[in-house]
Legacy VTK file of the C-alpha trace (Angstrom):
# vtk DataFile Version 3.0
C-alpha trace
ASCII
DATASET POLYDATA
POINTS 259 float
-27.145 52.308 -55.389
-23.877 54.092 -55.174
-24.103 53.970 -51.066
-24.605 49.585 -52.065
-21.511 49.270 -53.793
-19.404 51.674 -51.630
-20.973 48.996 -48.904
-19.514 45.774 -50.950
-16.199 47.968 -51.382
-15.216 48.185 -47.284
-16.771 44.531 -46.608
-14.473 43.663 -49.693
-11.372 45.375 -48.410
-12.171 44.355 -44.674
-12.476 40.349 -45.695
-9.331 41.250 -47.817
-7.816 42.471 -44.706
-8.235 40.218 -42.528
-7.211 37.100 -44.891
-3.330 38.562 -45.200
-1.276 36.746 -43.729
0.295 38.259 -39.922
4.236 39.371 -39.892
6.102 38.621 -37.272
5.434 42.393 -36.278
1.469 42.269 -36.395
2.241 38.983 -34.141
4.422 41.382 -31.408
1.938 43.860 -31.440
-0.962 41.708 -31.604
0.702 39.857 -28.585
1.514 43.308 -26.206
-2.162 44.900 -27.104
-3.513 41.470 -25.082
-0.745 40.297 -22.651
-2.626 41.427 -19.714
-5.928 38.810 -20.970
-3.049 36.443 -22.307
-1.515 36.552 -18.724
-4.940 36.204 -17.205
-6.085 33.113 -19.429
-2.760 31.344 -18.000
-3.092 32.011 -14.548
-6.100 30.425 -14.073
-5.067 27.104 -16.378
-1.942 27.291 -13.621
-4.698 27.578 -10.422
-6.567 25.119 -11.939
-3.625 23.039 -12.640
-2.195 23.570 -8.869
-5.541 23.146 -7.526
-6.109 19.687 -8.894
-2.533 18.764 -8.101
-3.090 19.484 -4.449
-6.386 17.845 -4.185
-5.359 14.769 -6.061
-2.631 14.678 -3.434
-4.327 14.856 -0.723
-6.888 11.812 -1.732
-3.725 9.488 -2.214
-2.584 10.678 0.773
-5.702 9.452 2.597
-6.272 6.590 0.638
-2.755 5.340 1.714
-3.069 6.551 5.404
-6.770 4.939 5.867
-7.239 2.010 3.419
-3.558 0.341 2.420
-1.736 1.164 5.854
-3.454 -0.864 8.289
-3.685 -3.704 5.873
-0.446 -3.157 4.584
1.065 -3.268 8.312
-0.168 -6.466 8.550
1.397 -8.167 6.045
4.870 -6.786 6.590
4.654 -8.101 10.427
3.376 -11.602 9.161
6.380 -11.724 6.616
8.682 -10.611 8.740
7.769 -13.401 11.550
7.620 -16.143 8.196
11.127 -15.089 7.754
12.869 -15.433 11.135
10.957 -17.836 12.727
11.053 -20.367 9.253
7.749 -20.770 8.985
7.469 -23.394 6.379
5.774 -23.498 3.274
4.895 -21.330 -0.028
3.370 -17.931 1.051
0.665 -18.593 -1.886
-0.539 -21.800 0.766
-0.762 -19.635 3.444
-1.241 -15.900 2.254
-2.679 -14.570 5.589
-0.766 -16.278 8.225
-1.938 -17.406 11.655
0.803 -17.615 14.291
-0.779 -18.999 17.485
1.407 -19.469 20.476
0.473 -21.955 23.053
1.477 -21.126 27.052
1.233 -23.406 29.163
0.958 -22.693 33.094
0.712 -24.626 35.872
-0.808 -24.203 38.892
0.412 -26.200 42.452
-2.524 -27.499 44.191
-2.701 -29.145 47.782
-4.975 -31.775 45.165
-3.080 -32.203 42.365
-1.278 -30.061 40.047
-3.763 -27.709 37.909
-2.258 -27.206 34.164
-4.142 -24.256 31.855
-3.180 -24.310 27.900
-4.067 -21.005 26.465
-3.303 -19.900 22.590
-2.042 -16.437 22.064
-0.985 -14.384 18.622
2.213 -13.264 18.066
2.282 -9.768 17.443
-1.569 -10.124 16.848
-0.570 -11.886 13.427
-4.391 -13.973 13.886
-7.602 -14.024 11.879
-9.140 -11.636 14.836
-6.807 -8.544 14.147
-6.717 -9.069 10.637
-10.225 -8.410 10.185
-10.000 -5.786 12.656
-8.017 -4.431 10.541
-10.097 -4.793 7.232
-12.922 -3.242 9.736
-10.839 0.026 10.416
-10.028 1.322 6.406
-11.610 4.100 5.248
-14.758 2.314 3.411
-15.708 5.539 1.399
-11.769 5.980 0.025
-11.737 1.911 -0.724
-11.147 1.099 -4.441
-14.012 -0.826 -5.742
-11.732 -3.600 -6.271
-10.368 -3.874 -2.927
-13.794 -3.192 -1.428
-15.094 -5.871 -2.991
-12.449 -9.034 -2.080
-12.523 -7.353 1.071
-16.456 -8.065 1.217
-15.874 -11.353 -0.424
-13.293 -12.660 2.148
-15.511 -11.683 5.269
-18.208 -14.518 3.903
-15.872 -17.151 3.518
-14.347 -16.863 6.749
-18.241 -16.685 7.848
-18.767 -19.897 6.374
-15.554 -21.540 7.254
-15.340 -20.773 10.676
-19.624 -21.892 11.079
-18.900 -25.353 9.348
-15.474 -25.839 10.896
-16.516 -28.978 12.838
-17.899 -30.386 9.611
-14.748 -30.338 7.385
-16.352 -33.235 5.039
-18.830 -30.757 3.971
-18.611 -28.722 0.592
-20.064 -25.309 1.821
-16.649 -25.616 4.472
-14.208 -26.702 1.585
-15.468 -24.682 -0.943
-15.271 -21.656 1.280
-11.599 -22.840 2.740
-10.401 -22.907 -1.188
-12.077 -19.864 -2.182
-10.529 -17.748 1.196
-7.166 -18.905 -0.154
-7.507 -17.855 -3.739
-8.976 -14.312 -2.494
-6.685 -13.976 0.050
-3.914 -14.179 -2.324
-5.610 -11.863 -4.790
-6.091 -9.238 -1.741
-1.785 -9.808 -1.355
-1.341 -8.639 -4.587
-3.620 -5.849 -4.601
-2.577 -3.840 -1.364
0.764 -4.334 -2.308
0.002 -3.103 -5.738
-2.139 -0.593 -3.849
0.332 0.808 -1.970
3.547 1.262 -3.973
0.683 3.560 -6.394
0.003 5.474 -3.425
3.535 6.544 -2.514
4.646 6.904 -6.496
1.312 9.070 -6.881
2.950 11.078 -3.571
6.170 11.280 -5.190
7.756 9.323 -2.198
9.313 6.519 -4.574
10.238 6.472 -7.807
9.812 3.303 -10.182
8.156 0.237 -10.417
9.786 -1.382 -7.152
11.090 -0.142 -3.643
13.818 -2.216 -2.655
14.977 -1.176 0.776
18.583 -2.180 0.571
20.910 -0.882 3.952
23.993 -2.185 4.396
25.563 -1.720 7.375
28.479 0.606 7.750
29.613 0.103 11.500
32.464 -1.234 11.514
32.742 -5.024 10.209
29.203 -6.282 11.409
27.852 -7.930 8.625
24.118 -7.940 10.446
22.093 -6.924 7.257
18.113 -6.536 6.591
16.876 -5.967 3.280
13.406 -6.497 1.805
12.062 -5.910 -1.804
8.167 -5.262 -3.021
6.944 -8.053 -5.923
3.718 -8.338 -7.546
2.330 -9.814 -4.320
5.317 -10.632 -2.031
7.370 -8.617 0.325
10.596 -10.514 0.498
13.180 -9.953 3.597
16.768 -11.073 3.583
17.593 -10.995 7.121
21.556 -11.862 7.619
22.881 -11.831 11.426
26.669 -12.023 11.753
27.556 -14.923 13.546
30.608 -13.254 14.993
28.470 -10.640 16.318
25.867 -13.254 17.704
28.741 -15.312 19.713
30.340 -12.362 21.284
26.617 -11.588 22.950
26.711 -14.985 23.833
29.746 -14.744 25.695
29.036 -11.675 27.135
25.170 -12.800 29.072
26.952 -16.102 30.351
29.577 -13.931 32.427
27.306 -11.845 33.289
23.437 -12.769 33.213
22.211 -9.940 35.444
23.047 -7.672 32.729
20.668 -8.668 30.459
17.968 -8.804 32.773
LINES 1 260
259 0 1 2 3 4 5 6 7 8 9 10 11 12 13 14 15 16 17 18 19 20 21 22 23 24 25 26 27 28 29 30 31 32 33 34 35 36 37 38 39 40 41 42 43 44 45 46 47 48 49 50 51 52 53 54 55 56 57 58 59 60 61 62 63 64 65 66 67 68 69 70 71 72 73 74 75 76 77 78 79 80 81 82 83 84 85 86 87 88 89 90 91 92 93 94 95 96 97 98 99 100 101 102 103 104 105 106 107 108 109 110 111 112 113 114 115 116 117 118 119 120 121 122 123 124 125 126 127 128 129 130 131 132 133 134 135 136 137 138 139 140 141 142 143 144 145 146 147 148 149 150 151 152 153 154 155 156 157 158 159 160 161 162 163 164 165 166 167 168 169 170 171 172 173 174 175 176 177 178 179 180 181 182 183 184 185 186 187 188 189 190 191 192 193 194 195 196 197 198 199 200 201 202 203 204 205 206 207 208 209 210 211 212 213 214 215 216 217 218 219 220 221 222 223 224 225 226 227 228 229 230 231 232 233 234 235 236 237 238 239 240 241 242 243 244 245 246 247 248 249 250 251 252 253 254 255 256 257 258
């Protein structure tokens, strides 16, 4: 009985113990009696951390240099072309642009003159390339999103390009209207796309990435600027006039050297 209640007596004083409050001293030593486990505990939350950082990293990095590049190429080339060849209308009406240029050439026959028409795209800006270049992305790195309109906009060009020489028919117009709408919806997300990519990398900073260069030689006032919207890449392209007429001048005393 005695060896009972001497029992109750140290659980007593042990509970007792343990339920007073630490000093600031029981904290230090506490502390110093585990800093080498405390130091191990936060070196692996730092691996892990690093580790993750890297490999998250290196999956933006791919997903921007396989799936948003190529398409993303595209549609700077396109706008650039829209912009300094005034190509009219609103970008929305024509989201994927198709610049065909005709060449004409002639051949001299002893019976008549023999004259060939042939259609060729500027800077590859036609349907051809630009499904080439939905065909080249990474599939597997694709966001579903993406992946999908991409999918989607393969059919309807199917469709369109089947039925073209029936242009009364609905399966042709339906699948004209729908390209548009998803071709504007694929605009806005590779451009979305790809400004996450490079603010994932740390490359930019913000919402937007204006590119905004003035130029500092001398008093040209030649400027290019472009800035990233929702679904737009808008260029400013100014070419100083002075600049322009001085070239001018220059290849009509002397065409050879601009051969």
């Amino acid at each position: 009985m005695e060896n009972l209640v001497e029992m109750i007596s140290l659980i007593n004083e042990y509970l007792k113990s343990q339920l007073t409050p630490m000093t600031m001293g029981d904290w230090v030593s506490y502390i110093l009696e585990n800093l080498q486990y405390i130091a191990i505990i936060i070196g692996v939350i730092f691996s892990y951390w690093t580790y993750k950082k890297t490999k998250n990293q290196e999956i933006y990095a791919k997903l921007l240099g396989e799936v948003y590049a190529p398409l993303y190429s595209y549609l700077v080339k396109q706008e650039v072309v829209r912009k300094m060849l005034g190509v009219e209308g609103d970008y929305h009406e024509t989201p994927i642009l198709d610049y065909i240029s005709k060449i004409t050439k002639t051949t001299y026959l002893a019976s008549g003159n023999l004259t060939k028409i042939t259609e060729e795209a500027v800077l590859g800006l036609d349907r051809k390339e630009w499904i080439s270049a939905i065909d080249s992305i990474n599939a597997g790195l694709a966001p579903q999103r993406l992946y999908t309109l991409l999918n989607t906009y393969k059919v309807l060009v199917y469709h369109e390009e089947k039925h073209c020489e029936e242009k009364n028919l609905d399966i042709y117009l339906d699948a004209t209207i729908l390209k548009v709408h998803v071709e504007n919806m694929l605009r806005k997300e590779i451009i979305s796309g790809y400004k996450e990519c490079y603010k994932k990398l740390g490359l930019i900073k913000g919402k937007n990435e204006c590119c905004n260069r003035k130029n500092t030689t001398g008093k040209d006032k030649t400027n290019i600027e472009f800035k990233l919207t929702d679904d737009h890449i808008k260029f400013d392209i100014c070419i100083d006039e002075d600049v322009k007429a001085k070239i001018k001048q220059g290849i009509e005393k002397n065409l050879n050297k601009y051969k």
